[in-house]
N, C-alpha and C positions, 0 to 999 in steps of 0.2 A: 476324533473322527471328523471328517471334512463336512461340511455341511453345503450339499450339491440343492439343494430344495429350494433355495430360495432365489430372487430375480438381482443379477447382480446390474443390472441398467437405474441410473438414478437420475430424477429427472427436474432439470433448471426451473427454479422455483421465480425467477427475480433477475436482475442484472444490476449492474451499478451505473450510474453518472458519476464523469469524475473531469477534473482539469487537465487529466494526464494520458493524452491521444498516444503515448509509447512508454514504456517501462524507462527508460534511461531517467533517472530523478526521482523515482518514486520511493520514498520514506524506505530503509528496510524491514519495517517493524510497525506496527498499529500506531497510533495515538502517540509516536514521535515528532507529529508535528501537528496539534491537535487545533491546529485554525485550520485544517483542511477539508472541506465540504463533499460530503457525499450524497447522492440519492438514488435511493433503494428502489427501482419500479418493478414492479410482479407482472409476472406472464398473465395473460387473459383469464387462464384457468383457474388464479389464484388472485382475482382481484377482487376479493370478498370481505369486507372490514370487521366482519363476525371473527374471522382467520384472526385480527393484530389485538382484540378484545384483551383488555388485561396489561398488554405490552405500556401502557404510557406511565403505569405507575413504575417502572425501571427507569434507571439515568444509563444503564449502557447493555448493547446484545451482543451475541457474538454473531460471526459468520463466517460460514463454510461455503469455500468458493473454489473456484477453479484456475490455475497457474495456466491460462488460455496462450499467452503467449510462449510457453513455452513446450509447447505441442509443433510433432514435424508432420511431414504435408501427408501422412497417413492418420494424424489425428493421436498419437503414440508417444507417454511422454520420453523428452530425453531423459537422462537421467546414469550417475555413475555408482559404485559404494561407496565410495569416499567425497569429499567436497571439499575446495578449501573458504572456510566460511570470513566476508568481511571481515569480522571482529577479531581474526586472528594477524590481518595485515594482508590475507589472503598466500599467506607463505608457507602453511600450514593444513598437513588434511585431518578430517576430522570424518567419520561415519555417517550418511547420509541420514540415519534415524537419531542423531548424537544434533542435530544440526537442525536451521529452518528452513534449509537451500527450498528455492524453488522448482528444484531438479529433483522430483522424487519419482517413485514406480509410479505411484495414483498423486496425478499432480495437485492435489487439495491443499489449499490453502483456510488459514483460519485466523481471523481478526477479533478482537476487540474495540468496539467504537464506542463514542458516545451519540445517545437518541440527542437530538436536537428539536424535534418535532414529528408528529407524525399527523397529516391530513389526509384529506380525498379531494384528490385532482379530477376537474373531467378529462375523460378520456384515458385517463391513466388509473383511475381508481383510488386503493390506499397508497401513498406513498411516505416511506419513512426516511427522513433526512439524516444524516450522521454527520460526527466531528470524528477525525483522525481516521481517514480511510487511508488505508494503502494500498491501491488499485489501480489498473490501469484502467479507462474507461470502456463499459460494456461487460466488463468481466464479468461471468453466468457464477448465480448464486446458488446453491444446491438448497441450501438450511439458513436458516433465523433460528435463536434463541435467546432467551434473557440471564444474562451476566446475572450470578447468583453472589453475594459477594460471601456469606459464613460460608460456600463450599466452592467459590472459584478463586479465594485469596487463601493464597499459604505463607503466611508473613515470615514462616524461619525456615522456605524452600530454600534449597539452592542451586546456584544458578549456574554450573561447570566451568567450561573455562571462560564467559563470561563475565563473571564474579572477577578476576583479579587482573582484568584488562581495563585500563580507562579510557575511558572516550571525549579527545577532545573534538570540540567545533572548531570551525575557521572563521578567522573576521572575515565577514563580508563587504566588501566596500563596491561602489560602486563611479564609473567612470563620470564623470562630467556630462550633463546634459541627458543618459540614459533616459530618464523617467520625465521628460520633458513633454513629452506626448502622450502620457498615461496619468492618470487622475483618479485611479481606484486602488484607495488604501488596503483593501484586506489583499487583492494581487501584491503590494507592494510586500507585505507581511507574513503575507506564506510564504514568496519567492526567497525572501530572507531567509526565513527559517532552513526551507528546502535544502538550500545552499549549503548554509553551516552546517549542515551534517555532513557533507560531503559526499555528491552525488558520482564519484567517479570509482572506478574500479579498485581496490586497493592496493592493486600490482601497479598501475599507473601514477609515475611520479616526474611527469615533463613539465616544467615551469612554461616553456616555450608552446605546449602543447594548447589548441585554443577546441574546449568542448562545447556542444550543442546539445541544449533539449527544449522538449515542447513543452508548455504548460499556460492552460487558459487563452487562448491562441495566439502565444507569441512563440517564438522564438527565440531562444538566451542562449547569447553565446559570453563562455567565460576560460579563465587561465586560473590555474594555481600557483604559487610560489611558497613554499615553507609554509605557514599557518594563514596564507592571507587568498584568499577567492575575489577574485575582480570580477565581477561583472561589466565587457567591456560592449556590449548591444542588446537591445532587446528592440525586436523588430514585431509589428503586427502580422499574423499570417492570412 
C-alpha cells in the first residue's frame, strides 16, 4: 500500500565549492580524480558543529545531492528509460536504474569523497573539506553520512557491464609555452588527471574538433587525436 502520510519536500542541507563553474569535465564518478578539492558549506539552519560530532573519526562520507544542472526551466528533471551510459562508448542503452546517468526521475546523485578536514570558518560555521568531488560548483546537498566500510565495501560485488570494459586514459601532453603564466602546481595536476579520463562525449571522435572547459578559472581549450589530448590554451578568465 502507497504510503500518502508522509512529507515528500526534502530540504538542502549544504552546498558544494568546487573548481567546476559548468559540468562539461567534471570526473564521471567520485574519487576518479581524488586531488580534487571540495567544500562542504551548510545552510544557516544547520550550521551547528554539535550536528559533525563524531564525523572526524571517518577518512571518507557519502553525499546525497542534487543533478541541479540537469533540471528544465520548470525545475522537472529531464530524464529517459533507457540511457546510453559512457562506459559503453555511449553506443549502447542500458536502463536508466541499470545506470548512473544523471538523467533520472528524482535527479539525486550520490558520492563517495574523502574528509580532508573539517573546521569552523567565521561566518560560514562548520565547514567539511573533501578529496574526489564530482560536482559542479554550488550543487545543493540534501544528506551527509559516514562511509562505513564492514557494510559499504562488497569486495566480491559485481560490477555489470562495467566489469568487462576497460578504461583507457589519454596521454596528455601539452602545447609549448601553455603553463607559462600559471605557477600553481595542484591546477597543474588535477588538470592533468581531468583530462586523461577524457572529458568528451563518447559519441564524439573529431581529431580536428577544438573543445572548451572551465576549471579553477581558466579556460582550456583542447583537441584529441587517437589516444593523445593536447592541450593547446589555457587562458585566465
Amino acid at each position: 500500500m502507497e504510503n500518502t502520510g508522509g512529507n515528500d519536500v526534502i530540504k538542502r542541507i549544504a552546498y558544494i565549492r568546487t573548481d567546476f563553474p559548468e559540468k562539461f569535465g567534471i570526473p564521471r564518478q567520485a574519487s576518479v580524480v581524488p586531488e580534487l578539492r571540495g567544500k562542504i558549506v551548510f545552510e544557516p539552519e544547520y550550521r551547528n558543529m554539535d550536528m559533525l560530532k563524531g564525523l572526524e573519526e571517518f577518512s571518507h562520507l557519502w553525499i546525497i545531492w542534487q543533478f541541479s544542472e540537469n533540471l528544465d526551466s520548470l525545475g522537472q528533471s529531464r530524464w529517459t528509460p533507457t540511457v546510453r551510459p559512457p562506459r559503453l562508448g555511449g553506443n549502447e542503452r542500458k536502463g536508466v536504474f541499470a545506470t548512473r546517468s544523471p538523467f533520472r526521475p528524482n535527479p539525486l546523485g550520490l558520492s563517495a569523497v574523502k574528509i580532508e578536514k573539517i573546521v569552523f570558518e567565521q561566518g560560514l560555521g562548520p565547514v567539511v573539506y573533501v578529496l574526489g568531488a564530482d560536482m559542479v560548483d554550488k550543487t545543493p546537498i540534501y544528506d551527509i553520512k559516514p562511509y562505513i566500510p564492514y557494510a559499504d565495501s562488497i569486495p566480491d560485488a559485481k560490477g555489470g557491464f562495467t566489469d568487462n570494459k576497460e578504461y583507457k586514459k589519454l596521454k596528455v601532453e601539452f602545447e609549448t609555452g601553455v603553463f607559462d603564466a600559471v605557477n600553481e602546481d595542484d591546477l597543474i595536476i588535477g588538470l592533468k588527471k581531468i583530462l586523461e579520463n577524457d572529458p568528451r562525449p563518447h559519441y564524439q571522435n573529431d581529431p580536428e574538433r577544438v573543445y572548451g572547459m572551465s576549471y579553477a578559472g581558466y579556460e582550456i581549450k583542447f583537441r584529441v587525436e587517437d589516444d593523445v589530448l593536447k592541450v593547446i590554451r589555457l587562458d585566465k578568465k
